[in-house]
N, C-alpha and C positions, 0 to 999 in steps of 0.2 A: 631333707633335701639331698641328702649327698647317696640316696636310693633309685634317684633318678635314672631312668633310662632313656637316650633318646631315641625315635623314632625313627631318623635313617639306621639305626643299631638293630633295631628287630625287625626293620623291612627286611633288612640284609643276610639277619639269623636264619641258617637251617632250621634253630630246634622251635618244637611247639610244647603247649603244655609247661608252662613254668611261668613264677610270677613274675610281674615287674611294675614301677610305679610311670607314670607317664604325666608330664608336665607339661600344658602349654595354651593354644588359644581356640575357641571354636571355630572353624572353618564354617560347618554345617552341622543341622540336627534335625530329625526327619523322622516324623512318626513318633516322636516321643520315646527313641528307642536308640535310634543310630545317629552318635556322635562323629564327628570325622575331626580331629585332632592333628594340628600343627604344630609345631616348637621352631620352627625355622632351619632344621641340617637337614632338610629335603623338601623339595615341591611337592614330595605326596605327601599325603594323610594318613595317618591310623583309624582307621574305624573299629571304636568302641561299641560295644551293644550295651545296652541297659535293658536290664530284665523289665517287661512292664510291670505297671503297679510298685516299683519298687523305689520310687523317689514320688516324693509328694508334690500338689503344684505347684507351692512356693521356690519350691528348685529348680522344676521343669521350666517355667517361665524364666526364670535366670539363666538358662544354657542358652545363650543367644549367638549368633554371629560376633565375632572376637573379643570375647567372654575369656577372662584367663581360668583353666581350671587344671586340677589335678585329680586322675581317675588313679586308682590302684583294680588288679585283676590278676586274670589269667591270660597267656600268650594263647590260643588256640587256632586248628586250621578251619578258614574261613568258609563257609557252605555257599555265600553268595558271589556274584562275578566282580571283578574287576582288582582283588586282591587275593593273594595267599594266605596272609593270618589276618587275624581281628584279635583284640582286647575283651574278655567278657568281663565287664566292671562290675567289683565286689564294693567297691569304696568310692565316693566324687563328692569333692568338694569344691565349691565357687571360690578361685582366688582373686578374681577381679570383673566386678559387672561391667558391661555394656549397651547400655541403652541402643538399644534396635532403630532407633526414632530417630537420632541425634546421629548413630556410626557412620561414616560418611562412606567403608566400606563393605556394602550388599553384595553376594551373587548374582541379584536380577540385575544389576546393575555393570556394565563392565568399563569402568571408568576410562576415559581416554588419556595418555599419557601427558597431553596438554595441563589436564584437570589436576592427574599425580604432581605432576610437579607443584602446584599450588599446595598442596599438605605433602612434600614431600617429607614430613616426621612421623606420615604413616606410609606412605610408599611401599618402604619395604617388606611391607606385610602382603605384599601379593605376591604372586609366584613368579611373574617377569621381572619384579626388582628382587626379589630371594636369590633367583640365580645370578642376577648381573653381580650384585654384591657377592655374594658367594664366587663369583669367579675370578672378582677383581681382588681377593681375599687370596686366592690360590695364584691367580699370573703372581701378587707383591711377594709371596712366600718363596717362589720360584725364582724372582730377581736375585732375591738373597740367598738362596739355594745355589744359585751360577756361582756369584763374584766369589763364596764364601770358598768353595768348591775350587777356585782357581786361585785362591789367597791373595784375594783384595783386601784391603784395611776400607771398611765404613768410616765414612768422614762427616760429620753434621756439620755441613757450613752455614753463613749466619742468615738467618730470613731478613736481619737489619744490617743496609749496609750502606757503602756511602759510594760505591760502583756500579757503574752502567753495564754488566758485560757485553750488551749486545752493541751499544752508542744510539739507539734504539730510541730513547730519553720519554719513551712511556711507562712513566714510572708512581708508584702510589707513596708520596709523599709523608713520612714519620716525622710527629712533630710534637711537639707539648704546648710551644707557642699560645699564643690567644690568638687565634683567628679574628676577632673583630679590633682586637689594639696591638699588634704584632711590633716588637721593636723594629727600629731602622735603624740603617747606619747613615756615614753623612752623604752618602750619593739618594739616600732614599729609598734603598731595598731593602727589604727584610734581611734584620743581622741574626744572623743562625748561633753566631759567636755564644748570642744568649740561652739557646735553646741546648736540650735537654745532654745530648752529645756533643754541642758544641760547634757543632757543621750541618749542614744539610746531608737529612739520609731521609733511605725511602728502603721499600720492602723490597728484596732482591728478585730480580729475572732470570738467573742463574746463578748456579753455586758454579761454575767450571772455572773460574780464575784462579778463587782458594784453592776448589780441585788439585790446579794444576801447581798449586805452591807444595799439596801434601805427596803430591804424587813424584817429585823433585825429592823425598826423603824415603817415602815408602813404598816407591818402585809402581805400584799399580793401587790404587784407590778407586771408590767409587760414591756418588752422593746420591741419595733417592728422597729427594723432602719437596716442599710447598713451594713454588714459585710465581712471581703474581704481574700481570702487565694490565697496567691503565689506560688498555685501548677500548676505544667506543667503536665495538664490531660485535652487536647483539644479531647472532649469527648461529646454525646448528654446527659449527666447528670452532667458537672463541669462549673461553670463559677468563675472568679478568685473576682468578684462583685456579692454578692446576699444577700436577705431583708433574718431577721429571726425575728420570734414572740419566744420568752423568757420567758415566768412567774417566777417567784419566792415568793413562799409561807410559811413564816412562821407557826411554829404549824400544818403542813401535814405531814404525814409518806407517803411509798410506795403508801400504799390504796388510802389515801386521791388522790394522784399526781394522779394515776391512772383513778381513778373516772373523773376529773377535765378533764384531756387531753380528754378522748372518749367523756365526753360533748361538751367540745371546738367545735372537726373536725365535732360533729355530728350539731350542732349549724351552722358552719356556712357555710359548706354545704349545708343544708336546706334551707340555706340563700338565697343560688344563687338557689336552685331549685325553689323555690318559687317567686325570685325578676326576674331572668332573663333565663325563660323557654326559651323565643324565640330566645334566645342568643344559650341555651344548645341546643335549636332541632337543628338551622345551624351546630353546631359543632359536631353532636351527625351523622349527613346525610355528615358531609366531611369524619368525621370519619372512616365511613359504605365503602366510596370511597375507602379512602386510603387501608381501607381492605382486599378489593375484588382484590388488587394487591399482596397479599402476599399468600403463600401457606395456604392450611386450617390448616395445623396443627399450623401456627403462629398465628393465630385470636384469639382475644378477645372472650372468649364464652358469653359476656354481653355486650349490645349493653351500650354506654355513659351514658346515663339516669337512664337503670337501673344497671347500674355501681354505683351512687351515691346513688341512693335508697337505694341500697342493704348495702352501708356499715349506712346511717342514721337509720336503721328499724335494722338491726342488733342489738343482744349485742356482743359486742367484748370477744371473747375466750382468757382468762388468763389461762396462764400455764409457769412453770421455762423452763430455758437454759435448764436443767438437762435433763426432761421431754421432751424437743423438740428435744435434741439429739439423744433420744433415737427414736421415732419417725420418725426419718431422716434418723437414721443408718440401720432402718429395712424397709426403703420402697421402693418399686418397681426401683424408678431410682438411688438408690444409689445399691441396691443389681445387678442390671444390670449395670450399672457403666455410667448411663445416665447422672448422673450428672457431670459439668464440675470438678468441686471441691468434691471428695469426702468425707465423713464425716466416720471417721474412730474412732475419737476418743474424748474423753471429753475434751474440751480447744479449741475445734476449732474456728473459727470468719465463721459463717455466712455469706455466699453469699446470694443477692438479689435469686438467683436459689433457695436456701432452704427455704427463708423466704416466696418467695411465694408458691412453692409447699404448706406450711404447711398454709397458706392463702386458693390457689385456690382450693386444690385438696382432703386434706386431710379436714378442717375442714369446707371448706366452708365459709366463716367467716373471719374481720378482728380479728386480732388475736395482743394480747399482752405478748411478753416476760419478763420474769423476772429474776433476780440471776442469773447474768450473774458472766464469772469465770474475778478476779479482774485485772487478767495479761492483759486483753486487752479491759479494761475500765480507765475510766482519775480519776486523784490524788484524786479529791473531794467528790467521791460517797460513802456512806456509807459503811462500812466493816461490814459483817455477822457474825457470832457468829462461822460459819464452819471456816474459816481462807481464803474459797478461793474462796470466789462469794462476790459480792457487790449489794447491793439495787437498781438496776439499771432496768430502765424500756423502749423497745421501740415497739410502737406499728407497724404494717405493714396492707399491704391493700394490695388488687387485684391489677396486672398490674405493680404495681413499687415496693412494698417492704416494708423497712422503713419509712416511715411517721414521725414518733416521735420517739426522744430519749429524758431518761428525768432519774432522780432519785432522790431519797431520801440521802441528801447532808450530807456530817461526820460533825457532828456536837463537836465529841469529840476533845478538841486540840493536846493530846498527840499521840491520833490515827490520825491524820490529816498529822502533824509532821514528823512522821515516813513514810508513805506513801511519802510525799512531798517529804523526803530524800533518800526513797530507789528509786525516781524515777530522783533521782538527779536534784531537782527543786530550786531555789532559795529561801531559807526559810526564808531569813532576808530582802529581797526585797519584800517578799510577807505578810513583818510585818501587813500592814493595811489590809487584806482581814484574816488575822490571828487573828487580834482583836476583831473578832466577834465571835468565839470562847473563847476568853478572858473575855468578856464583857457580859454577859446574855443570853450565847448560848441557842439555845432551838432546836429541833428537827423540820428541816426544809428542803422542797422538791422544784425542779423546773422541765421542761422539754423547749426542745428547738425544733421549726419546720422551715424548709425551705421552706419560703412563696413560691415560682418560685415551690417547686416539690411540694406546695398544686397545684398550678394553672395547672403546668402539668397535676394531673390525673383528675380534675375538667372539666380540656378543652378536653383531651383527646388527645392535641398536645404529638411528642415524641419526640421533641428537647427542651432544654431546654432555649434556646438561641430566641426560638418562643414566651417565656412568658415574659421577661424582655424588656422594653420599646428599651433600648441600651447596646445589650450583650456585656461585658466585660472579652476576654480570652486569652490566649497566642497569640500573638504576632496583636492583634486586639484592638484597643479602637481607632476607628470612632466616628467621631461626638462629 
């Protein structure tokens, strides 16, 4: 085993004429001669030759479509088109049959992504999901590439927790309890007292509270794990399972947070353009496919590539809520009343529809909001000196919208307090996340990004269920 060569390694190799062993699945086999061999560290193939007459038909018959085998050979340059070298096989051995009858993945076949998802434990063995995973492999490396880079402390906060952070209260209940005989207490609700922790917990929706406990020691932390919301929104942007990257920065204001996010996405964007070009051209040319089926007025005007260019080479346009409103309420489709949601008046929530208009159309540019109004932001975010915006920041981009939400965190306790209680939040339960406000508060910032909608506009997929390994949604958890 440990002779192995992979296949993106000698696509890549100048040299010819030298051996190597090659491990992996049959793509195709054609003629009883030309093998075309996958392992998965690239969307192409190796094509192997096989001398004829040189394998007998008990073999030949076993090279089927995703067939695991192992050929040994020579590296040589290749006489026919579509490659530079070929494998001429000395050696092949079947390491794993596949029934041709039964495989659910054929060539003649090009399975619809509808379908993928249904076996998504074979998915990844086509070349649209090679690359996604492949890229989503490279943005996760790149996160930790930044923070590491900038001397953040990784923080694993808990997936089980007994806090809401968002107050949100769609939440996936952890319990050991009996469901069908559940104790009570004497009002007749279910006594948690009994249960496994002793209180009522559920899977957490964000790590940013603990975050914000480590980051009160270790100056700047960051969390990037599983977080999970029990909403019934079977939709191509909700899964009730998705990863999020977290910062939390002591000693940052608005600016600072600011500054830090447009580095981040710009960082590790760049990452993948530069680490997995040949990933982004595949997806960049399924892309351009899928497009050519929709009317023109639905198209992307930026083809995937230079979709990402455009937001790394960018500087991102800052401007308030206040300013965007205004901007929104005077412009062509809300004055024609093209938009689904009209914008009418100061205090409204932002649809995806206005964030990018003010993205594609107007500024050209990803674009960063700010002071937003407090009625329809969470307990924690700094309160303004006007009484009725809070520090709050999210940036959007071409195609999806919001990218980041993130702000400048109340650091004051009695302003904290009051907010906590006019939003009717448990303020003696939330003693310990309180203490840090008690304790040597200091004026401190975080933002939070949903790794699956980075990977979405990265890949240029529009489900969201195409970028998670094993989507997780209403009434679905396979596998």
């Amino acid at each position: 085993m440990s002779h192995r060569v992979k296949v993106k390694q000698i696509l890549a190799d100048d040299r010819t004429n030298y051996e190597v062993i090659v491990k992996g699945w049959v793509r195709s086999f054609r003629n009883n001669q030309f093998i075309a061999i996958n392992d998965g560290s690239t969307n192409n193939n190796l094509q192997a030759v096989v001398a004829l007459d040189s394998l007998d038909a008990a073999t030949l018959k076993r090279i089927t479509t995703g067939a695991s085998i192992s050929v040994g050979g020579e590296v040589i340059p290749s006489m026919g088109k579509g490659q530079r070298v070929e494998l001429k096989v000395n050696s092949l051995e079947i390491l794993g049959d596949c029934d041709p009858e039964k495989y659910p993945l054929q060539l003649k076949n090009r399975p619809s992504l509808e379908y993928l998802r249904e076996i998504a434990h074979l998915r990844f063995r086509t070349n649209t999901f090679g690359a996604v995973f492949r890229v989503r492999h490279a943005l996760a490396f790149a996160v930790h590439r930044f923070f590491n880079e900038r001397g953040f402390v990784y923080l694993h906060t808990p997936i089980i927790t007994a806090s809401d952070a968002e107050g949100a209260g769609e939440m996936f209940r952890v319990t050991t309890l009996d469901p069908k005989n559940p104790p009570l207490d004497a009002n007749g609700h279910v006594d948690y007292t009994e249960d496994f922790f002793g209180r009522a917990t559920n899977l957490t929706v964000s790590g940013q509270l603990e975050g914000e406990l480590a980051a009160m020691a270790f100056g700047e932390i960051y969390t990037f794990g599983p977080t999970f919301r029990a909403e019934n929104s079977n939709t191509t942007r909700h899964l009730a399972e998705f990863w999020m990257i977290e910062p939390e920065m002591a000693f940052y204001d608005l600016d600072d947070n600011m500054a830090l996010a447009e580095a981040f996405v710009k960082s590790v964007i760049g990452y993948v353009l530069e680490n997995n070009r040949e990933d982004l051209e595949f997806l960049a040319t399924r892309l351009l496919e899928e497009e050519k089926q929709k009317p023109q007025h639905e198209r992307s005007e930026m083809g995937l590539i230079e979709k990402l260019e455009f937001v790394v080479n960018n500087e991102f346009q800052r401007l308030s809520y206040t300013e965007a409103i205004e901007i929104l309420k005077n412009s062509k489709p809300n004055k024609s009343k093209k938009f689904s949601y009209l914008i009418e008046e100061w205090g409204a929530d932002l649809q995806s529809e206005h964030e990018r208009y003010l993205v594609e159309k107007h500024f050209k540019k990803p674009v960063i909001l700010t002071d937003y109004p407090a009625a329809i932001k969470a307990f924690y975010m700094k309160q303004n000196e006007d009484g009725k915006t809070v520090r709050a920041m999210d940036i959007l981009f071409p195609g999806i919208g919001e990218m980041v939400g993130g702000s400048q965190r109340e650091e004051n306790y009695d302003k904290l307090v009051s907010r906590m209680e006019a939003m009717h939040l448990p303020v003696e339960e939330m003693s310990w996340y309180l203490d840090t406000r008690r304790f040597g508060s200091c004026p401190h910032a975080g933002f939070g990004l949903g790794f699956e909608r980075l990977i979405l506009f990265v890949t240029g997929m529009t489900n969201i269920r195409d970028v998670i390994p094993f989507p997780r949604t209403p009434k679905s958890a396979e596998f």
